[in-house]
Each structure stands twice: as C-alpha cells, then as structure tokens.
N, C-alpha and C positions, 0 to 999 in steps of 0.2 A: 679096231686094233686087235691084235694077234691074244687069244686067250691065253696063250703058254707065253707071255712078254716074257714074264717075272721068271722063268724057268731058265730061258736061254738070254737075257738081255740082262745082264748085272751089271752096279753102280764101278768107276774107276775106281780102284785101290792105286794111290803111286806109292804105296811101298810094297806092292804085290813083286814077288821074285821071278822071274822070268823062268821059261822051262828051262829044266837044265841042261838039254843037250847041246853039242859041242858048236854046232852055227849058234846057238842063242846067248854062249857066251860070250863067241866073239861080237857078234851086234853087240851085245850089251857096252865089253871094254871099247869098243867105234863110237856108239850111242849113247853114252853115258846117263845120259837125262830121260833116255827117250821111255816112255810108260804106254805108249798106245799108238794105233796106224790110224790116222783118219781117210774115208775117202769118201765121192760119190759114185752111185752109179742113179744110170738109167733103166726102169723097167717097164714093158707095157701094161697099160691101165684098161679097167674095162669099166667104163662109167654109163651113165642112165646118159641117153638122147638129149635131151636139153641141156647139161652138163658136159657135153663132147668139145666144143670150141675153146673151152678153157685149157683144154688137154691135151689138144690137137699139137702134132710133131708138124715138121718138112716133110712136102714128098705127100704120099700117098694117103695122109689123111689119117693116120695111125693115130692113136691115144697113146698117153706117155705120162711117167711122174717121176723125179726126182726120191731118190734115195740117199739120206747121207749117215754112214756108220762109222762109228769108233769101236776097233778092235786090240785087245792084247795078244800082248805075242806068245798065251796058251790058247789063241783063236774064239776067245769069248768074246761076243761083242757086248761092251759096255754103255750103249748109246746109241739109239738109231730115229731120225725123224725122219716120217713118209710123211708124201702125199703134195710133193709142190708140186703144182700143176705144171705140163709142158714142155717145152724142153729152155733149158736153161745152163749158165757156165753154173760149175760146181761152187767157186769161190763166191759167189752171188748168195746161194744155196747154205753155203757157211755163215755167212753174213748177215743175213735173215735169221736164220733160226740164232745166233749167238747173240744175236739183238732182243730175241724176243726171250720177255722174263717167262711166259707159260711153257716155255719148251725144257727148263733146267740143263740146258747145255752145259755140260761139266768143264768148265775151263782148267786147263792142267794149273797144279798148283808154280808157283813165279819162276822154282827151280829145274822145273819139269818142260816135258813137249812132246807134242805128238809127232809124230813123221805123217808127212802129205807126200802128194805127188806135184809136177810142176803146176797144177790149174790151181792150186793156192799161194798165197803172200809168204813170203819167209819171213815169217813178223815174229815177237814173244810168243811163245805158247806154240809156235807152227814150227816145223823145220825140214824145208823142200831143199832139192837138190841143186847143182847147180844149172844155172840156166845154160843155154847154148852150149851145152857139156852133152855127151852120148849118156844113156840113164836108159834105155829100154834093156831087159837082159838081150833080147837076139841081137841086139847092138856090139855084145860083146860074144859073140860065137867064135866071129873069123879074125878079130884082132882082143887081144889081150888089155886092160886097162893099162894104162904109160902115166897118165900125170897124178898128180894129188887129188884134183880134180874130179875126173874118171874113177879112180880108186872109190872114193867117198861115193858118187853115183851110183857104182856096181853096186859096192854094202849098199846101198838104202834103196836100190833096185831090191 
C-alpha cells in the first residue's frame, strides 16, 4: 500500500461544499444529491512468476489489476481499493469490495449518491446515466443534446 495513502486518499464528508466555480454550481443544482464520482479503471500489474496466471488479461499474456476510486468534485480521492486480480467488469469489482466488511467501503449516506458511469446498477447510493442514451462527451461534438435524456447524460458526462 501507498505510504502517502493518508495524505492524498481522505475519508467522504457529504456535507463537504463543492468547488465553487461556475460548472460546479451548475452540477451541483443538476446533481443535487450527488457527493462523489465513482469509477474503475484498469492498470498494468507487475507480479512475482508464480503469481502471473492469477492476473493474466486477453491477448498477449499481459498482467493487469482492477482499480476502483471514489473521488469528489475538489478532485480528492476519498476511497480507492487495489489489487483485484485480472481483468474483470467494474460493477463485479464494486460488488466485492462493498461486500466485504475489511475494505470499509464508504456507502453514501440514504440521502446522498455517487455518480458512476454506465458499467454500474442505477440502484440507491449509485446514479448512472441513462442507458441506450448518447453520454460519451465526443458524442456530443457534432450534434447538440435534444431530449431530457441526452441533457442529463451530457451534465453527468
């Protein structure tokens, strides 16, 4: 584990105020609930020889680990468990770790939610966009958002 955790990796406040510049007010009156971004990513892993097969990707034999963070919108991450082996869907990854009591997965408080991207559940606590709706930003370069829909994608793009 990262010696400087405790420096850059702090506990979620949901009554923490969001930056105050002018996109982070409008998120906020959109967002109203919203206290933090969750996501994962993918990073390449360099493990010991005997420990390779666990962590093995597609393809060429690479090593690989899941990564999943909760950040706020002053860019602090609040939350971050490493180290699932291999490659894996992100909402699997969410699933595990908020299962497990050793990991203290900060679940937003009842009133609260994180914003995800489409590879998790739009359940309590989670709030993804809408599905079969355009939500990548180059999505909107060459056409302008039109529905209610769209709109809500773009903000939470």
């Amino acid at each position: 584990m990262m010696i400087f955790a405790k420096e850059v990796i702090v506990p979620t406040n949901s009554n923490a105020t969001m930056n105050s510049s002018e996109r982070h007010r409008r998120l906020k009156e959109i967002f109203l609930g919203a206290i933090c971004a969750l996501d994962g990513t993918l990073v390449h892993a360099v493990v010991f020889a005997d420990q390779q097969t666990r962590y093995m990707g597609r393809g060429k034999g690479e090593c690989f680990q899941n990564v999943l963070g909760i950040c706020d919108f002053n860019m602090i991450f609040t939350f971050v468990w490493v180290g699932w082996e291999g490659i894996t869907h992100d909402s699997r990854v969410l699933k595990e770790v908020s299962c497990n009591p050793t990991s203290s997965f900060p679940f937003p408080p009842p009133d609260k939610y994180y914003l995800c991207d489409v590879a998790y559940t739009n359940t309590r606590g989670f709030m993804t966009p809408y599905c079969n709706t355009r939500y990548w930003l180059a999505d909107y370069r060459r056409r302008r958002a039109l529905t209610k829909e769209e709109k809500f994608n773009h903000a939470h793009a």
